[in-house]
Each structure stands twice: as structure tokens, then as C-alpha cells.
Backbone bond lengths (Angstrom), bond angles and torsions (degrees), N, CA, C in turn:
res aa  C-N    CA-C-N  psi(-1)  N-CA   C-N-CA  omega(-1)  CA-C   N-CA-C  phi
1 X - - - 1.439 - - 1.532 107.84 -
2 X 1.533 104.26 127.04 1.634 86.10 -179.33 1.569 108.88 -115.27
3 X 1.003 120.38 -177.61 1.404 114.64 -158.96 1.687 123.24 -86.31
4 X 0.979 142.60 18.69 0.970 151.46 45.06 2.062 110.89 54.88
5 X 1.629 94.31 -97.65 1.696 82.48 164.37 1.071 131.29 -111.59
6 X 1.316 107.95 51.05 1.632 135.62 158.53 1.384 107.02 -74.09
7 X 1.240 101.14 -66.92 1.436 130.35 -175.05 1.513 116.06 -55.05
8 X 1.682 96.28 -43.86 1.591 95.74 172.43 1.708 114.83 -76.65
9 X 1.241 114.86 -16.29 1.777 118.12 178.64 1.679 99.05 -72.33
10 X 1.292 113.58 -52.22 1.654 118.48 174.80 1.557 114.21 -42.39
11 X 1.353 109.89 -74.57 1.378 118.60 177.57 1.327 117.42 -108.13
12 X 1.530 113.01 95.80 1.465 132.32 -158.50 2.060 92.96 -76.27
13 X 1.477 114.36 -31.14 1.253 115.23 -164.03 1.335 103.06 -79.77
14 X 1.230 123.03 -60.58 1.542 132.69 -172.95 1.024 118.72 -17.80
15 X 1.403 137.86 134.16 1.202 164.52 -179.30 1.485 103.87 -133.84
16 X 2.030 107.83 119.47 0.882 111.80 -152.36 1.684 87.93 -104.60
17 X 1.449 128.64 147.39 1.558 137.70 -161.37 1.623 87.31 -84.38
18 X 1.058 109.79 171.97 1.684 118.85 177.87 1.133 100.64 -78.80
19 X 1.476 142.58 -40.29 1.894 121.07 -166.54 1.751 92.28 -86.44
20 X 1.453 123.25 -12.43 1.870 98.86 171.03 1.233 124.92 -99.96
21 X 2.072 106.88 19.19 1.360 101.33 179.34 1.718 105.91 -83.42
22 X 1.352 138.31 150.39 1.225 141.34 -158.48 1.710 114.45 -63.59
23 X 0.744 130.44 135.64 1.433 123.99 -165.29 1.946 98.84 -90.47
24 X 1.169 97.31 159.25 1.633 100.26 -178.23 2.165 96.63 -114.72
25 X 1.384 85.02 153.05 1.392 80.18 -163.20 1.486 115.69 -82.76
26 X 1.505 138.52 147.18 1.287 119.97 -150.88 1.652 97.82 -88.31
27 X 0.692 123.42 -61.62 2.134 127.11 142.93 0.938 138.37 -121.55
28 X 1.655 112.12 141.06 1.272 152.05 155.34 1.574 120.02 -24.30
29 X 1.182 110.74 -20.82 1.794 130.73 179.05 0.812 122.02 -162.15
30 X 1.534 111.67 133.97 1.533 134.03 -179.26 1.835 115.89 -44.42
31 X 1.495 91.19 123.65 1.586 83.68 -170.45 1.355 129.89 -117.29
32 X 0.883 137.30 126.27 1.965 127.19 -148.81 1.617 95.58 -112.71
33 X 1.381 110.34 173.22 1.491 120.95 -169.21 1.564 93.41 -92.98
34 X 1.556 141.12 -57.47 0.515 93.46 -159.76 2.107 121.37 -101.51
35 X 1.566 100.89 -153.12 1.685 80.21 178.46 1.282 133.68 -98.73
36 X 1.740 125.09 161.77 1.015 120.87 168.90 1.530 109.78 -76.76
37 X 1.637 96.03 152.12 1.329 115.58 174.03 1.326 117.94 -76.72
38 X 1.345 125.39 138.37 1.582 126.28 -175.97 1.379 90.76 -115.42
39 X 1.513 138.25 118.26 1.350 143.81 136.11 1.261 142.01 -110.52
40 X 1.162 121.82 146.23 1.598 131.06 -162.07 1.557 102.27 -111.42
41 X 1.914 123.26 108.40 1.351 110.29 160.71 1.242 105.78 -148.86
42 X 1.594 120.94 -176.03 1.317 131.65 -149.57 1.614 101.29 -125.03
43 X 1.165 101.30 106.27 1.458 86.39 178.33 1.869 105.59 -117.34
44 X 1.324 101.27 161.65 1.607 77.01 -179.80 1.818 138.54 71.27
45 X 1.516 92.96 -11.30 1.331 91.51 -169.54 1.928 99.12 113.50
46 X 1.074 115.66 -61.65 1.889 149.77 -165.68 1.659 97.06 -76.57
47 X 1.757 91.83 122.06 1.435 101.45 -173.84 1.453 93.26 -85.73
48 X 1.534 132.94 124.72 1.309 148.25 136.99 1.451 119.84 -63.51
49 X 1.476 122.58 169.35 1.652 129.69 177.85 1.575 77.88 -161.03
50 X 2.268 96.32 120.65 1.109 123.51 153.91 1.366 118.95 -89.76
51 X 1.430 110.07 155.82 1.648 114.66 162.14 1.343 113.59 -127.68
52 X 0.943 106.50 131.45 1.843 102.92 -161.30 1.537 92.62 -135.14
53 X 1.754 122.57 142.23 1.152 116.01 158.22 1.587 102.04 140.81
54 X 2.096 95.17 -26.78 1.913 78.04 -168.12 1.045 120.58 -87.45
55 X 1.289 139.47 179.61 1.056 132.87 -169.81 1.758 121.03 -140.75
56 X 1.379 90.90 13.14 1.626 101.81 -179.43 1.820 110.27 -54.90
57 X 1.012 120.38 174.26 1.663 120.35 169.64 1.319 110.43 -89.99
58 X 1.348 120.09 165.04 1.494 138.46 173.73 1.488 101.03 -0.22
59 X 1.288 103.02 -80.92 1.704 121.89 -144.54 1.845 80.20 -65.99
60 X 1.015 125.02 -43.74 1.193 115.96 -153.97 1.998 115.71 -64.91
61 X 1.650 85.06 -31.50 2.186 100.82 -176.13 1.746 75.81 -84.56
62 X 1.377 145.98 -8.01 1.509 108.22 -172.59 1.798 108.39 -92.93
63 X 1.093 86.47 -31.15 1.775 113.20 -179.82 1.169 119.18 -58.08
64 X 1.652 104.32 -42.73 2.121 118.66 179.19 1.302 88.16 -85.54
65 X 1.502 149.67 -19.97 1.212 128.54 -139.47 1.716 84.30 -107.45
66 X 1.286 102.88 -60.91 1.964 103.03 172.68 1.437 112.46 -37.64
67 X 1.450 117.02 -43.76 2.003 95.66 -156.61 1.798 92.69 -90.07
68 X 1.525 116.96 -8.39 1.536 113.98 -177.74 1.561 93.09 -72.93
69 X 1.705 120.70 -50.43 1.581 93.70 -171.66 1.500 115.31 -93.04
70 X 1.449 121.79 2.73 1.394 96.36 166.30 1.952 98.29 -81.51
71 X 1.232 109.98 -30.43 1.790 87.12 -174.93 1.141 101.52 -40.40
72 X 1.661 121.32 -84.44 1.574 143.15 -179.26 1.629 96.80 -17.81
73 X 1.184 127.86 -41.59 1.688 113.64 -145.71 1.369 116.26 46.63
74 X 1.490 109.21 65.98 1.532 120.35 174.33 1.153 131.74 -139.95
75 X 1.372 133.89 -133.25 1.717 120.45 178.07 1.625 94.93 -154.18
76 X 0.858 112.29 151.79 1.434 127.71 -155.32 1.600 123.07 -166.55
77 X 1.251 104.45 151.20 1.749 109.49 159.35 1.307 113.80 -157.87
78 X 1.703 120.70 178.85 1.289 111.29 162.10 1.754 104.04 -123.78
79 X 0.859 103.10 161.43 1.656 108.73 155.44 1.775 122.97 -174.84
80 X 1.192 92.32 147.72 1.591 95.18 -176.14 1.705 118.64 71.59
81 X 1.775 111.72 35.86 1.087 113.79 -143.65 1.287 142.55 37.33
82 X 1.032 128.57 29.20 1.598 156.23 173.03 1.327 116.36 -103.33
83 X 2.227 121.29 108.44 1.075 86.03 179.32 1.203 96.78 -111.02
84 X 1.676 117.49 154.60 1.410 124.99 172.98 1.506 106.80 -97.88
85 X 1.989 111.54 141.03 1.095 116.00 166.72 2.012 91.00 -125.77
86 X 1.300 103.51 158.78 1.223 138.53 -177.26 1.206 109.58 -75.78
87 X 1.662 124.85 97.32 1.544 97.09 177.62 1.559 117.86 131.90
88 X 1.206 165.64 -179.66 1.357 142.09 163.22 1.705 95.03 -119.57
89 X 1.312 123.04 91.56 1.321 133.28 179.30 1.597 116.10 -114.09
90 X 1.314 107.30 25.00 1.681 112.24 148.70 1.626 126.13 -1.51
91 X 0.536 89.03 -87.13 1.679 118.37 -169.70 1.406 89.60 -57.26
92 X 1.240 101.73 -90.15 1.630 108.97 -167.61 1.576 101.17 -55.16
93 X 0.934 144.31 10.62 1.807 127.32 177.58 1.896 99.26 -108.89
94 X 1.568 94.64 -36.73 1.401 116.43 174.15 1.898 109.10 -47.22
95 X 1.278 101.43 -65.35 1.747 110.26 177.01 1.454 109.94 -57.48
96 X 1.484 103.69 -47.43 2.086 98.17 171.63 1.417 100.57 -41.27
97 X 1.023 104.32 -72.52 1.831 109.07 -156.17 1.354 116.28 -71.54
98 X 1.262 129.54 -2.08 1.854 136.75 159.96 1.734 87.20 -91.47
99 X 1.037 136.68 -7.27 1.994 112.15 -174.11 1.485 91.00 -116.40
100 X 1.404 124.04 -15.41 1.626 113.61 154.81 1.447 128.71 -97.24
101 X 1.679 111.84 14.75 1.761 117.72 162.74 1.417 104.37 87.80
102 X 1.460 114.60 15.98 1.587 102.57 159.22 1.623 107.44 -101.35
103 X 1.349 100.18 162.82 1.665 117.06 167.35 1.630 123.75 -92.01
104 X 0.962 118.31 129.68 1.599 113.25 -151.07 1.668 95.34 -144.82
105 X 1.692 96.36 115.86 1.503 103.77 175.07 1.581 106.81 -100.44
106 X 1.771 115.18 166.89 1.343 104.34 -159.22 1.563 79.00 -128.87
107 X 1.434 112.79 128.12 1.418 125.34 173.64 1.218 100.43 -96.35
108 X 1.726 113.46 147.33 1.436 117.75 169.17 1.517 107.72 82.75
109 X 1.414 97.75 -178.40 1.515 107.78 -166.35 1.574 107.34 -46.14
């Protein structure tokens, strides 16, 4: 139970005014002006997709880097501000990051 309907078991009457209903947050990740880089390369033989450009802190490349590979269902890391996804997921990493309010340029072919 979260508090929320605590509050509503307490005060069964209350009617909450529109500026004290809880606000929802506008994003989930830190968002910079300018864009991330979308790249496509081969390393290994194994097509990878870089993102180069952001500049959020730690928590922030671990946080974009988790919900990119559970969306994808893939394998991934970042390092050196670089995040690596597994895979040539262009497109689809491209649409994540325009439906969470970043700007995302596409390097290469």
C-alpha cells in the first residue's frame, strides 16, 4: 500500500484540488540539448550499435543502458561514456530515445 492510499483510508472525504494531485515526472533521464550519436560497427566480426554524445553521470549511462537492453532483449555495456548495444538496432534504439525526449543523430550509412 503506498501512501497515497494511506491517506485515502485516513481521509475517506478528501478531495484532492488539482495543484495537490501528484505530478508524474516529465522524464525518467537526464536530458541534454544536444544529440546522441547513433553508430553502426563491426567489431570482431559482430555487428555492434554505439551511442556516443551523452553526457549524463554514472547512474544516469547505467539506467539508459538497462531499460535499452531489457527493451532490445540484448547484451550490452557502457564504458568510457560509450554505450554499447549488441546487435545493429538503429532504428529501434533511435525510436526509444525520440519517445523518451532525446535528439538522436544517425551516423553512417
Amino acid at each position: 500500500m503506498d501512501l497515497q492510499d494511506q491517506l485515502k483510508n485516513l481521509f475517506p472525504d478528501h478531495v484532492p484540488e488539482e495543484n495537490e494531485a501528484p505530478k508524474a515526472e516529465s522524464s525518467k533521464y537526464w536530458l541534454q540539448d544536444t544529440p546522441i550519436l547513433c553508430k553502426y560497427e563491426k567489431r570482431k566480426g559482430k555487428p555492434v550499435t554505439l551511442l556516443e554524445g551523452y553526457t549524463g553521470a554514472e547512474a544516469d549511462f547505467k539506467k539508459l543502458t538497462r531499460d535499452l537492453k531489457s527493451y532490445l532483449s540484448v547484451g550490452g555495456s557502457y564504458k568510457n561514456d560509450i554505450i554499447l548495444i549488441q546487435g545493429d538496432y538503429r532504428d529501434k534504439i533511435m525510436g526509444f530515445l525520440k519517445d523518451n525526449g532525446f535528439s538522436v543523430k544517425r551516423v553512417g550509412g
